[in-house]
Backbone as CSV, one residue per row, in Angstrom:
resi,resn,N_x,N_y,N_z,CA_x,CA_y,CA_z,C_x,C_y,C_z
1,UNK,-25.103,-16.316,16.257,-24.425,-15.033,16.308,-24.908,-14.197,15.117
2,UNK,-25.171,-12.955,15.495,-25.556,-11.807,14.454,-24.492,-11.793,13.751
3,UNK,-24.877,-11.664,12.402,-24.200,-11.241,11.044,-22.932,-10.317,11.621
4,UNK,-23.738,-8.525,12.010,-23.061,-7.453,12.087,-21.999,-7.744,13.251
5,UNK,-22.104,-9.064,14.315,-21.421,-8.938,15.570,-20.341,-9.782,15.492
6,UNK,-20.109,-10.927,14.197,-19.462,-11.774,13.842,-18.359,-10.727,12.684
7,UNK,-18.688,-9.826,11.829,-18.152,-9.139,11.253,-17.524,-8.271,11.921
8,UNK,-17.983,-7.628,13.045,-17.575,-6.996,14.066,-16.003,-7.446,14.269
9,UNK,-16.373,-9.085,15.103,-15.249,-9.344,15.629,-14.137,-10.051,14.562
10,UNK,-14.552,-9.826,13.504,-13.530,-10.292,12.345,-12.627,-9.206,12.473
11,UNK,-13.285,-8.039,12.165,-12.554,-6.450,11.926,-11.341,-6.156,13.161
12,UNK,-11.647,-6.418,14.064,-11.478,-6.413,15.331,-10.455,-6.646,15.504
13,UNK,-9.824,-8.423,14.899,-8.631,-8.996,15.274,-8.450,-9.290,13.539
14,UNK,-8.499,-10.029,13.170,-8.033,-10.437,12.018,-7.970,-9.422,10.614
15,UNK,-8.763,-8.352,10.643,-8.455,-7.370,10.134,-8.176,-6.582,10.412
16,UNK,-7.752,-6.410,11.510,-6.727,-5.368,12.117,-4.974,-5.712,11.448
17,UNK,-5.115,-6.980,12.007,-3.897,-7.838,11.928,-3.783,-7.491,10.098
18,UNK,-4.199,-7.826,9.193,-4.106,-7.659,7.671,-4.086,-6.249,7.422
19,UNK,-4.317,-5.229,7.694,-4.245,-4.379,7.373,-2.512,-3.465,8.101
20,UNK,-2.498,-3.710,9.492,-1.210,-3.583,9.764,0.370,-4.531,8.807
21,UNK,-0.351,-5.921,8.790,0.947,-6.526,7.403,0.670,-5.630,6.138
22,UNK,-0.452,-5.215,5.900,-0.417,-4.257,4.291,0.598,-3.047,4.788
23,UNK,0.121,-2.531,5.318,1.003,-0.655,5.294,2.369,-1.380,5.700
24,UNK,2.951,-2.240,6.663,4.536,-2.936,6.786,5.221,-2.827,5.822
25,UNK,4.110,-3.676,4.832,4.772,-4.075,3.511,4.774,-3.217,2.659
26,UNK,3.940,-2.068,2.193,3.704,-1.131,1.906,5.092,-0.143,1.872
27,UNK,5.423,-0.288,3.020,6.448,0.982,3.835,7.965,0.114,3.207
28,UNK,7.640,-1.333,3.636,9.456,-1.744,3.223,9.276,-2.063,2.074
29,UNK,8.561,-2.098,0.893,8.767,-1.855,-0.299,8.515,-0.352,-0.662
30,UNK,8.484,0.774,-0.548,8.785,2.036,-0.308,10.318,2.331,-0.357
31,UNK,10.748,1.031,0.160,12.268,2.101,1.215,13.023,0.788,0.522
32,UNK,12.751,0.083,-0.034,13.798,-0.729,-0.742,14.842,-0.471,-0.990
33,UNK,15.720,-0.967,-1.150,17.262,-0.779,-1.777,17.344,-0.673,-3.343
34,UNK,17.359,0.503,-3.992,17.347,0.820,-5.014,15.758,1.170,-5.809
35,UNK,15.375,1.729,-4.983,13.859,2.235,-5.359,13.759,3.842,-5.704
36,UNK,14.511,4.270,-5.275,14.688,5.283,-5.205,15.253,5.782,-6.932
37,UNK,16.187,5.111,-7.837,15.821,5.869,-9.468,14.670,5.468,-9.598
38,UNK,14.055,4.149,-9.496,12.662,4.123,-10.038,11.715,5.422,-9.648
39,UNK,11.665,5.547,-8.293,10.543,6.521,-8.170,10.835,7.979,-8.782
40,UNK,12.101,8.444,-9.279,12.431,9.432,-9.359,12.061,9.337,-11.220
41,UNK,12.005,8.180,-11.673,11.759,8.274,-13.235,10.256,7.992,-13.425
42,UNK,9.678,7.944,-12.130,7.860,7.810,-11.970,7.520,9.216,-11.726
43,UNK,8.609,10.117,-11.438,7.957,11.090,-11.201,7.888,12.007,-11.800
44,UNK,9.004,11.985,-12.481,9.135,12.673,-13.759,8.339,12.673,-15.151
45,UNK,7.692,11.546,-15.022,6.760,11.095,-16.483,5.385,12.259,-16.467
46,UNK,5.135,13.111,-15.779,3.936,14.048,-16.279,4.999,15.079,-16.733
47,UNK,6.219,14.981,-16.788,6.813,16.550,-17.302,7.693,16.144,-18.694
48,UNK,7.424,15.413,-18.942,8.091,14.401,-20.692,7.681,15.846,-21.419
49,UNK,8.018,15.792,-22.459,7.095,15.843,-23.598,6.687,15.481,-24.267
50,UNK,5.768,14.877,-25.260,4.947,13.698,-26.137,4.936,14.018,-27.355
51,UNK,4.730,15.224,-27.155,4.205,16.191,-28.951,5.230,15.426,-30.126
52,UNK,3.921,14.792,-31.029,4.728,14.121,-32.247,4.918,15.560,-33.405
């Protein structure tokens, strides 16, 4: 079997499959239960001020 046709069918099924569990997981750690101050004190950190 060709290199490109074996990689092919990797992409195909098994990296299809891994990439759909990434963004899942992605999304329900997103939406966690209590994520929400964190992201709100991540978002705020470019508007601090620093000046010593």
């Amino acid at each position: 079997m060709e290199t490109y046709t074996a990689m092919r069918h990797f992409a195909d099924s098994w990296g299809l499959l891994a990439m759909t569990l990434f963004f899942v997981g992605a999304v329900l750690f997103a939406f966690r239960p209590g994520s929400r101050a964190k992201a709100e004190e991540a978002a705020r950190i470019p508007f601090e001020d620093n000046r010593k």
